[in-house]
C-alpha positions in Angstrom: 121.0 130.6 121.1 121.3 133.4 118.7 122.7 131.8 116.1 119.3 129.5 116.3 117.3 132.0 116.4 118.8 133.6 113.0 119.1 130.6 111.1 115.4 129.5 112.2 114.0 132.7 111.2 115.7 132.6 107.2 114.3 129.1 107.2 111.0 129.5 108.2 111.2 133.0 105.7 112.1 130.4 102.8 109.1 128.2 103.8 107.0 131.1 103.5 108.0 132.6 100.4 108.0 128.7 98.4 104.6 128.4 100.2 103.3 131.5 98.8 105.2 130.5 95.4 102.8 126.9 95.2 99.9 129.4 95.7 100.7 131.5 92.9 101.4 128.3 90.8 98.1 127.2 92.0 99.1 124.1 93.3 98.3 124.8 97.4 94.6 125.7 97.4 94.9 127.3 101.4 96.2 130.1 102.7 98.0 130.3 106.2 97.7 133.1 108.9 97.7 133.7 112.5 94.3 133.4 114.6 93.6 135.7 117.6 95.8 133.9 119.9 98.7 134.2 117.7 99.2 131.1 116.7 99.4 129.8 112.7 96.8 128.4 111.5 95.8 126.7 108.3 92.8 127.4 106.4 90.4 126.7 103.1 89.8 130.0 100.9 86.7 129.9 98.3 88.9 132.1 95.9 92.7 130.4 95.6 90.4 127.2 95.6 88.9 128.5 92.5 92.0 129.9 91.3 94.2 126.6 91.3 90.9 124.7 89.5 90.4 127.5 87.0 94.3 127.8 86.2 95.3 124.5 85.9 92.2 123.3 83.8 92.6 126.0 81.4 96.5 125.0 81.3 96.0 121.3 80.8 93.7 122.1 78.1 95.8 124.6 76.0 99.0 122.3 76.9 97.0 119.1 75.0 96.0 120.9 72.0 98.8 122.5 71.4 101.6 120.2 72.5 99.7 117.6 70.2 100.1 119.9 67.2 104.0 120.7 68.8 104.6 116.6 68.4 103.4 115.9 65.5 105.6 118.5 63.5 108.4 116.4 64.6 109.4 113.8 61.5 111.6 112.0 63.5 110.5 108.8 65.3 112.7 108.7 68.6 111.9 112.7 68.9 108.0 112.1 69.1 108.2 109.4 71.6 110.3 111.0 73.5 108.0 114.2 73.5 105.0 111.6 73.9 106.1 110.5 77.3 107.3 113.9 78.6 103.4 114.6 77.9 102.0 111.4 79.6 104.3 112.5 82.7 103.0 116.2 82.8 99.6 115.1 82.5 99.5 112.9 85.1 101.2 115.1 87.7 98.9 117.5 87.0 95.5 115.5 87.5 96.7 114.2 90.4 97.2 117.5 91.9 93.4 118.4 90.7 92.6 115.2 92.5 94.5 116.1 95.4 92.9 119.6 95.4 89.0 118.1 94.6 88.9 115.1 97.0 91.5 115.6 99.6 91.6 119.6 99.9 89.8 119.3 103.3 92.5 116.5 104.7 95.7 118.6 103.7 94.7 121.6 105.4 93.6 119.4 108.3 97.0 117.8 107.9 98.7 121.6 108.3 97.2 122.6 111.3 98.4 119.2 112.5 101.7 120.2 111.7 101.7 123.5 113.2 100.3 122.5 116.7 102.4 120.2 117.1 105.4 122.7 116.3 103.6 124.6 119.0 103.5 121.9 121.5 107.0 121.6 121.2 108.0 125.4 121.7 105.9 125.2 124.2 107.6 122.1 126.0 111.2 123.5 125.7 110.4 126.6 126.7 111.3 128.2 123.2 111.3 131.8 121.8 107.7 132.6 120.5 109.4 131.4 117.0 108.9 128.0 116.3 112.0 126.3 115.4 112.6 124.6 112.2 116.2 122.5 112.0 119.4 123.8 112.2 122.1 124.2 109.8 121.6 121.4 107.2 117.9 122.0 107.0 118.5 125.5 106.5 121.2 124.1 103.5 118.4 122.2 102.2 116.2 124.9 102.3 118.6 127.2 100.1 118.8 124.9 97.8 115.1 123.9 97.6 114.8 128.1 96.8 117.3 127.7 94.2 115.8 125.1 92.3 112.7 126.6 91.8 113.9 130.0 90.8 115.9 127.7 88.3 112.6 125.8 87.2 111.0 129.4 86.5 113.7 130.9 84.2 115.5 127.8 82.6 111.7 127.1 82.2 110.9 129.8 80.1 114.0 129.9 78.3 114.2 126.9 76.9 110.6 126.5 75.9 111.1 130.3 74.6 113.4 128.7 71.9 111.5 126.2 70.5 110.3 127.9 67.5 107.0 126.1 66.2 105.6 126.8 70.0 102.8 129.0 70.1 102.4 131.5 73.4 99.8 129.6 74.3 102.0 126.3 74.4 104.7 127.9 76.1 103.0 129.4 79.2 100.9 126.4 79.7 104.1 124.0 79.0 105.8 126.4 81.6 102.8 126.8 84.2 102.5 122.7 84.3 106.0 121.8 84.4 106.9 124.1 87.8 103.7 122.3 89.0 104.6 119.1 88.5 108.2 119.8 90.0 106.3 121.0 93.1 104.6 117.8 93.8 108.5 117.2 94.5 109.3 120.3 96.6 106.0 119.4 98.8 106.7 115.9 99.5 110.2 117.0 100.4 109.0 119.7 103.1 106.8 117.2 104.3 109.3 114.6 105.2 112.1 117.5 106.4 109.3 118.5 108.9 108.7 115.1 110.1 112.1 114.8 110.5 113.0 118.4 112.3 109.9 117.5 114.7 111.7 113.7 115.8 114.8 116.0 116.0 113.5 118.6 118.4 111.3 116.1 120.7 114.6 113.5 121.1 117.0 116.4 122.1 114.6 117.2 124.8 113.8 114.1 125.8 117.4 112.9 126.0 119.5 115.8 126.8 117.0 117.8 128.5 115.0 115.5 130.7 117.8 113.6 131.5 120.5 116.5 132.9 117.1 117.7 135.2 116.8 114.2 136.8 120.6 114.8 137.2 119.9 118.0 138.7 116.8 116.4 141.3 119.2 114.1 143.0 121.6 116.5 144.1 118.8 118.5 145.6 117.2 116.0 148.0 114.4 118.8 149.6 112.9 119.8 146.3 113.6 116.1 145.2 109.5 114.5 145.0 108.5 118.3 143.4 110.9 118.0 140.3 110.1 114.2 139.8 106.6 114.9 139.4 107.9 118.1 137.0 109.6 115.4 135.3 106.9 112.6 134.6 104.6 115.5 133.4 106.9 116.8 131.1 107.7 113.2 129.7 103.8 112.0 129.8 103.7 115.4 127.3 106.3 114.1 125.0 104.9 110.8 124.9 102.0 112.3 123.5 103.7 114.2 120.9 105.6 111.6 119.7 102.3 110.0 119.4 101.1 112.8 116.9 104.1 113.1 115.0 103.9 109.2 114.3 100.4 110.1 113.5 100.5 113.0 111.3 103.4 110.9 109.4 101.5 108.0 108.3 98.4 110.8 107.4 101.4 112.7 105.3 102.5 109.1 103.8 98.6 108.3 102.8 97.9 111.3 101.2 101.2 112.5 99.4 101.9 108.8 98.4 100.4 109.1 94.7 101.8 112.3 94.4 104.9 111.4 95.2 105.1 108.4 92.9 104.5 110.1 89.8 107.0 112.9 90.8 109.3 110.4 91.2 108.2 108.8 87.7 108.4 112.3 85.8 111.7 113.1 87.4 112.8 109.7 86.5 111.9 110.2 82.3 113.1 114.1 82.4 116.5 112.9 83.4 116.2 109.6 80.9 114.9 112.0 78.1 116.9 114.6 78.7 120.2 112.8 79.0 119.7 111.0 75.9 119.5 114.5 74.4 122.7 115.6 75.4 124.5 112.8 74.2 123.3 113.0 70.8 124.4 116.8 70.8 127.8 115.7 72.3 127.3 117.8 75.3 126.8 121.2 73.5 124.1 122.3 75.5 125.1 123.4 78.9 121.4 124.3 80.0 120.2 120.8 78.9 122.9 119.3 81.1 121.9 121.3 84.0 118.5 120.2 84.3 119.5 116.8 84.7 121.9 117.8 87.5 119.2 119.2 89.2 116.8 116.5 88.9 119.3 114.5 90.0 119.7 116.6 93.0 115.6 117.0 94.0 115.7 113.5 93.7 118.5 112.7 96.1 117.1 115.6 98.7 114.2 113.7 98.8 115.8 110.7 99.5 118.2 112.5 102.3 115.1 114.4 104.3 113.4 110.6 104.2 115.9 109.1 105.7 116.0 111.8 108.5 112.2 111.3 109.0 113.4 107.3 109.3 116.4 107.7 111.8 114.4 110.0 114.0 111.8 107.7 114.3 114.0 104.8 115.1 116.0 106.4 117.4 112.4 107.1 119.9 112.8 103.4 120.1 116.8 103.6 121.3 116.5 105.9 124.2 114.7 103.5 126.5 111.9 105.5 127.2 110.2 102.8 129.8 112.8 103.1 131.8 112.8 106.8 132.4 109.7 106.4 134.8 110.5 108.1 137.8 107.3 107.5 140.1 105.0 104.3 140.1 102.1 104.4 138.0 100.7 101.3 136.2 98.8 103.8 133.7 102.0 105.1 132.8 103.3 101.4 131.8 100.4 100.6 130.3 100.7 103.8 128.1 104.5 103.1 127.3 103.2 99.7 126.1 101.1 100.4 124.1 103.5 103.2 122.3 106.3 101.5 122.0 104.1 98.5 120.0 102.3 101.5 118.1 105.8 102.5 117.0 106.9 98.9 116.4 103.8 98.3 114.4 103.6 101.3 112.4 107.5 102.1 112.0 107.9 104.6 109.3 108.8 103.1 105.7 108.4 105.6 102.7 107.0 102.4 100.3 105.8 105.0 97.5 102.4 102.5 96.1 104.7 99.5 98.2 107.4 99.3 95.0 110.3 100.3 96.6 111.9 102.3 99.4 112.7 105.4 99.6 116.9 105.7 101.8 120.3 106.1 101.0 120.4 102.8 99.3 117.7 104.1 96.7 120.6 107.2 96.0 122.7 104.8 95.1 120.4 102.6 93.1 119.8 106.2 91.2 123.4 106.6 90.4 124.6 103.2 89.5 121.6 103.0 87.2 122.4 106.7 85.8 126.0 106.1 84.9 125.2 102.7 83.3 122.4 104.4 81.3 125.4 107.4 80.6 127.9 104.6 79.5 125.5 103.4 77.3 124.6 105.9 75.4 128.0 107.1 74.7 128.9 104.3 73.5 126.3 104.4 70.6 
């Protein structure tokens, strides 16, 4: 319990410092605190909301007229397009998160505080710690990593850009400040689907270990027998609902973050292209250069792991047989577990990012095969 306890509390410390991180970069427009009954609560702030406008605008604007002056000093054909579509990318992340932040501001803190009570329902349900619990060891693994990558994005960042001599200042901070953003779009849509999947975690370890060992328990006790069924069905009726919301506040996630998440994907997708095109024309000189694309790599493939966590748990509702843990007759209980399980078979979580692919394992390897060919490829030039 302990050991829980600990590891929850240096993952939800991680949560809070990269959440307080996309603030300073402008790129979360809320702030988060606790209300007067203790509990976390999301909500919109006039200032950071003009901050992250004000910010990224002036950065966008500085980045375009100076990284246009940056490309065209370049005399070398395959240099310029290669800098041309780095630009498009950056550009495009970027406008989406100030179309994000314009038209859907209200929705994602909305979405938030869906989170978080639903975090609270659960605690509440197991009869938790006042911490809320957030995964285990391998989310706290991803976590770690999710930390190191973006103090990685912040200096390799800046030191890379630092030695590009015909940038002004003004080029680098706002080649640096957009960059970090547009990696975030990544980070976020990454923390969204490792909560989706911690929460299916959490609800199917009660539900299955939980429930089931206190049915055990009521039939060896025949005199308090009727008092713990009732316990029981309550208890279930409860996480019936909260699967309910988690399904729902998934397929909210999936609608709003599904854009966003694209064009990550796509910018990721031409840094490790660009980058690794680079490296083999410099023979591999450059360890930094070879680094990045490592760790693109890497976001990539986290992305793709949390996913498919958010999938299994969702499938696996469907595997424990929940219509046949009804304990005492009620037809408005198997009308409700009707109409759930059809909910779940009809809206059965598929990360489709604009319906062009899916996001699992398979798409991992996809990225691999498709990198090493690309690898082979070049080299062989």
């Amino acid at each position: 319990m302990f050991r829980t306890l600990s590891i929850t509390k240096v993952s939800l410390s991680l949560l809070r410092c990269g959440f307080y991180y996309a603030n300073l970069l402008g790129v979360v427009n809320f702030n988060v605190r606790r209300n007067r009954q203790g509990h976390l609560t999301a909500f919109n702030s006039y200032w950071l909301k003009s901050y992250c406008l004000i910010c990224r605008l002036i950065a966008i604007l500085c980045f375009c007229y100076a990284y246009t002056r940056y490309i065209l000093s370049f005399e070398d054909f395959y240099s310029r397009v290669f800098y041309i579509i780095r630009f498009s990318g950056l550009i495009l992340c970027n406008l989406c998160i100030l179309l994000m932040q314009i038209v859907h501001g209200q929705q994602i803190c909305e979405l938030t505080n869906r989170f978080l009570k639903i975090f609270e329902r659960i605690r509440l349900l197991t009869n938790k710690s006042q911490r809320i619990c957030y995964g285990h060891v391998l989310e706290l693994v991803s976590m770690l990593m999710k930390i190191a990558f973006l103090a990685y994005e912040v200096f390799g960042v800046f030191y890379l850009v630092q030695k590009e001599k015909h940038m002004t200042p003004m080029c680098l901070w706002s080649n640096a400040f957009l960059v970090t953003s547009a990696c975030m779009l990544l980070h976020i849509s990454f923390i969204g689907y490792l909560s989706v999947g911690v929460l299916y975690n959490e609800i199917n370890k009660y539900v299955q270990f939980d429930l089931r060992s206190r049915l055990h328990l009521a039939r060896k006790q025949p005199q308090a027998y009727r008092r713990v069924l009732r316990n029981v069905n309550r208890c279930l009726n409860e996480s019936v609902d909260i699967y309910e919301e988690i399904q729902l506040a998934a397929n909210q996630f999936q609608r709003l973050f599904d854009l966003s998440t694209f064009l990550a994907l796509v910018y990721f997708g031409l840094l490790i292209v660009t980058r690794s095109y680079e490296i083999t024309r410099l023979r591999f000189e450059q360890f930094l250069k070879s680094t990045i694309v490592t760790k693109s790599l890497l976001d990539v493939i986290l992305i793709c792991l949390a996913i498919q966590a958010a999938v299994n748990g969702s499938q696996r509702v469907q595997q424990m047989s929940l219509e046949n843990y009804n304990v005492i007759e009620c037809r408005t209980w198997d009308k409700k577990m009707e109409m759930f399980l059809s909910r779940l078979k009809l809206y059965e979580l598929h990360v489709r990012p604009l319906g062009l692919f899916e996001m699992s394992n398979e798409f991992i390897l996809f990225i691999l095969s498709s990198l090493l060919t690309y690898l082979t490829y070049l080299i062989a030039l």
